[in-house]
C-alpha positions in Angstrom: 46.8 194.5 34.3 44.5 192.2 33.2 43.1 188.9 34.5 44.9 186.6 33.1 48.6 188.8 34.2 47.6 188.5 37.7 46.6 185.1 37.9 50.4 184.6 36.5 51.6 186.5 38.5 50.2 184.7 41.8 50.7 181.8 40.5 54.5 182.7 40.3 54.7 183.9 43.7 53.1 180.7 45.0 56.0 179.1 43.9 58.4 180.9 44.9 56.9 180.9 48.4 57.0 176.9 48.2 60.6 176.7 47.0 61.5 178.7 50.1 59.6 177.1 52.5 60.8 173.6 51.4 64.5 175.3 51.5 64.0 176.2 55.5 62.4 173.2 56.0 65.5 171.0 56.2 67.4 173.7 57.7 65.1 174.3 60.9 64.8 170.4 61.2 68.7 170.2 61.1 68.9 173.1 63.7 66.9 171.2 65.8 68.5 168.0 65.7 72.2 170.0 66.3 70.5 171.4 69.4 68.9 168.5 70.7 72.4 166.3 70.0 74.1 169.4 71.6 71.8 169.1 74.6 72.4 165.3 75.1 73.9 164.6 78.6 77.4 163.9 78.6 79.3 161.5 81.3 80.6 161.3 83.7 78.4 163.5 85.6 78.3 164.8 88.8 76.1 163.6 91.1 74.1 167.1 91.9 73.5 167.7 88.2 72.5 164.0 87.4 69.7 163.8 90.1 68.1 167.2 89.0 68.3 165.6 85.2 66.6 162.7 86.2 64.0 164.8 88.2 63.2 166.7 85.5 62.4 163.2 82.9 60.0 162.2 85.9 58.3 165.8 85.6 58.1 165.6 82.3 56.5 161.8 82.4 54.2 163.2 84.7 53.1 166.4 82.9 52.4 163.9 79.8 49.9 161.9 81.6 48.4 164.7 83.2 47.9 166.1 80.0 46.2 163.1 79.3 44.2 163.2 82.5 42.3 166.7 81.8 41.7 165.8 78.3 39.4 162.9 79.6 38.3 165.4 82.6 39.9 163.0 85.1 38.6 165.1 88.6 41.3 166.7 90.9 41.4 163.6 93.4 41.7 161.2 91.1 44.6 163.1 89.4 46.2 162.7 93.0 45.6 159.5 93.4 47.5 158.7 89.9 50.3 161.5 91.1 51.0 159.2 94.4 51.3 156.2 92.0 53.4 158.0 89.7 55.6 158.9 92.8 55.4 155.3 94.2 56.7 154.0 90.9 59.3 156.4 91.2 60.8 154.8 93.7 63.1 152.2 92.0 63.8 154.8 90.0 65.8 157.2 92.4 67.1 154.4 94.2 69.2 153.7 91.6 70.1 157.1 91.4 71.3 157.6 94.4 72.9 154.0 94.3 74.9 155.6 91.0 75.6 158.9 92.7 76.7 157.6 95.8 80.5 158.0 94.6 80.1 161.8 93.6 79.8 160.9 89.7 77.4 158.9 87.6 79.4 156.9 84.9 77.4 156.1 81.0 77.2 152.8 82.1 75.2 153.6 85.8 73.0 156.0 83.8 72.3 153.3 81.2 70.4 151.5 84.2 68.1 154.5 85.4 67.6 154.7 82.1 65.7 151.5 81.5 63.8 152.5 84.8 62.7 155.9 83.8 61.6 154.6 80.0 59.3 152.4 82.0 58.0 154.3 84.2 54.7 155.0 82.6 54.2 151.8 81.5 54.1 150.9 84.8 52.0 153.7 86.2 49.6 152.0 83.3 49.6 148.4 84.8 49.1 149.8 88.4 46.3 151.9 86.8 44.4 148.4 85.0 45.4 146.4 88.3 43.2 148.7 90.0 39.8 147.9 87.4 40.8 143.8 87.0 41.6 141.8 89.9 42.9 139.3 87.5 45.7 141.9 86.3 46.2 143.0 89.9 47.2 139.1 90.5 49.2 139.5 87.7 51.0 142.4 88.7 51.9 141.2 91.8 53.3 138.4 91.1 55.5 140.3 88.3 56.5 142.3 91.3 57.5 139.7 93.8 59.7 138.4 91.3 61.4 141.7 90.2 61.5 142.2 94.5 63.1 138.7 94.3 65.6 139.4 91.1 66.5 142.5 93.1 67.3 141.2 96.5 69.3 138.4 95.1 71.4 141.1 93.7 72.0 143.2 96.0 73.4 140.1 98.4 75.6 139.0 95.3 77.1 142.9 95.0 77.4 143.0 98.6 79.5 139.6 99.0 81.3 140.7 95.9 82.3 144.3 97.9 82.9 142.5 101.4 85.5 139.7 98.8 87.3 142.3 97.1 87.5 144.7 100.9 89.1 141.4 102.6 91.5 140.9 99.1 92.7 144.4 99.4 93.1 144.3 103.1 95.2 140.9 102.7 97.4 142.7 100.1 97.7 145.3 102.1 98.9 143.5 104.9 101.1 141.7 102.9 102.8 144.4 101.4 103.4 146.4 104.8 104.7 142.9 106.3 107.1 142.6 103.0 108.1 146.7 103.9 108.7 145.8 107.3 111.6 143.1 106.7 113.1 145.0 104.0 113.7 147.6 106.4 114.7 145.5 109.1 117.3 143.7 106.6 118.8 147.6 105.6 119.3 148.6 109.0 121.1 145.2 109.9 123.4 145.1 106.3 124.1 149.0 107.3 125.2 147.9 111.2 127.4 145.9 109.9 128.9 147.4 107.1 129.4 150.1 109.9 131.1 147.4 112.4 133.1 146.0 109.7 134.5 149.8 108.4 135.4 150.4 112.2 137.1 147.1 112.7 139.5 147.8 109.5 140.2 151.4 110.6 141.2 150.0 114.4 143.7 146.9 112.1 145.1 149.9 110.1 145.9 152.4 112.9 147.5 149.2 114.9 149.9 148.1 112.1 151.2 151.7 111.1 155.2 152.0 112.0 155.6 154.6 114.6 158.3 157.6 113.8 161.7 157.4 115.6 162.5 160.5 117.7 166.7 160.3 117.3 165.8 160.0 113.0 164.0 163.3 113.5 166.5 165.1 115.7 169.0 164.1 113.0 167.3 165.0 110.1 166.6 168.7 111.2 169.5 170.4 110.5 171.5 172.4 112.8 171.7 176.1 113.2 174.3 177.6 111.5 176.9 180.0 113.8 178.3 182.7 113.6 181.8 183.6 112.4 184.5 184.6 114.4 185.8 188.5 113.8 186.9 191.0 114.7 185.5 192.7 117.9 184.3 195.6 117.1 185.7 198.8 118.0 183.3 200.8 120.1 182.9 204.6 119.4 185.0 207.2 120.5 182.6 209.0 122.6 181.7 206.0 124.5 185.0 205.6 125.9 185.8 209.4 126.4 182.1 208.6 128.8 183.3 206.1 130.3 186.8 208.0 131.6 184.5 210.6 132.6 182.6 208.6 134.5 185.4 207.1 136.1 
């Protein structure tokens, strides 16, 4: 074969090796977005399974900045020191877990909250990290966190005086509703008593009105006993007379 075959030839088999790398292309990509949207959490949750989810976006978080961290040869106590902020930041962060789990289940909506927290999370590691170089920011970041301390206790009262309203509506209701069941009963029993008084006084008005049976009308009524005819007396056997003589 000479030069000019092969370098057709290669050239042919470039291509084909293009067209079928641009044909699997698409299809690993698609793969991989099935699996990933097959992977995506589905709700409600249970509690358990929730908490270890969320666990694992907070490793995750912190395995990206530590990958950060030995790329700029960040020493091991420094990397500890940013681990304990990581886990300080984190604190928010479960709470509201736990406040979601508390029932036994996590609902979309609950998770949508931890959410919010946990795609924060390192940009707030970040500004803990620059309040740390610039006093200014460190002013900065306080204040940001007073108020979000603020926001957050104000909350928490109105979602408690909302719970302690709608414990003393449901207590009312309830106490309402076992009154109403109380004097329902109490009105069955009394309608029953004296449907019962009232069927007893009608049985004793009957019984005294009844005409009693006269004695002489049933004597006459039953008939009489028929007697017997008058016959001839009957002529006793010959042997019984012949015993008798004997005996005599």
């Amino acid at each position: 074969m000479n030069l000019k075959a092969r370098f057709f030839a290669f050239a042919l088999g470039a291509l084909a090796l293009g067209a079928s790398l641009a044909t699997a292309a698409p299809a690993e990509a698609a793969h991989h977005h099935a699996a990933g949207h097959s992977a995506a959490p589905s709700f409600p949750m249970k509690a358990d399974e929730y908490k270890k989810l969320v666990e694992k976006r907070i490793d995750k978080i912190r395995a990206a900045i530590d990958k950060k961290l030995d790329r700029a040869g960040v020493s091991p106590d420094r990397k500890k020191a940013i681990h304990k902020i990581i886990d300080e930041e984190s604190k928010d962060l479960r709470a509201e877990v736990y406040r979601a789990a508390a029932d036994g289940t996590v609902t979309e909506k609950e998770a949508a909250k931890v959410k919010t927290l946990t795609t924060g999370l390192r940009a707030r590691v970040r500004e803990r990290m620059r309040a740390e170089k610039n006093p200014h920011a460190k002013a900065t970041l306080d204040a940001i966190r007073a108020k979000e301390a603020k926001e957050k206790a104000d909350t928490t009262k109105a979602e408690q005086a909302a719970k302690k309203k709608a414990d003393e509506t449901k207590a009312a209701k309830a106490s309402t509703e076992a009154k109403e069941k109380a004097a329902h009963e109490k009105a069955a029993r009394e309608k029953a008593t004296k449907e019962a008084v009232a069927k007893a006084a009608r049985a004793a008005k009957t019984k005294a009105v009844k005409p009693a049976v006269s004695t002489k009308a049933t004597k006459a009524a039953k008939p009489k006993a028929a007697k017997p005819k008058a016959g001839k007396a009957k002529k006793k056997p010959a042997h019984a007379e012949s015993t008798t003589a004997a005996d005599l």
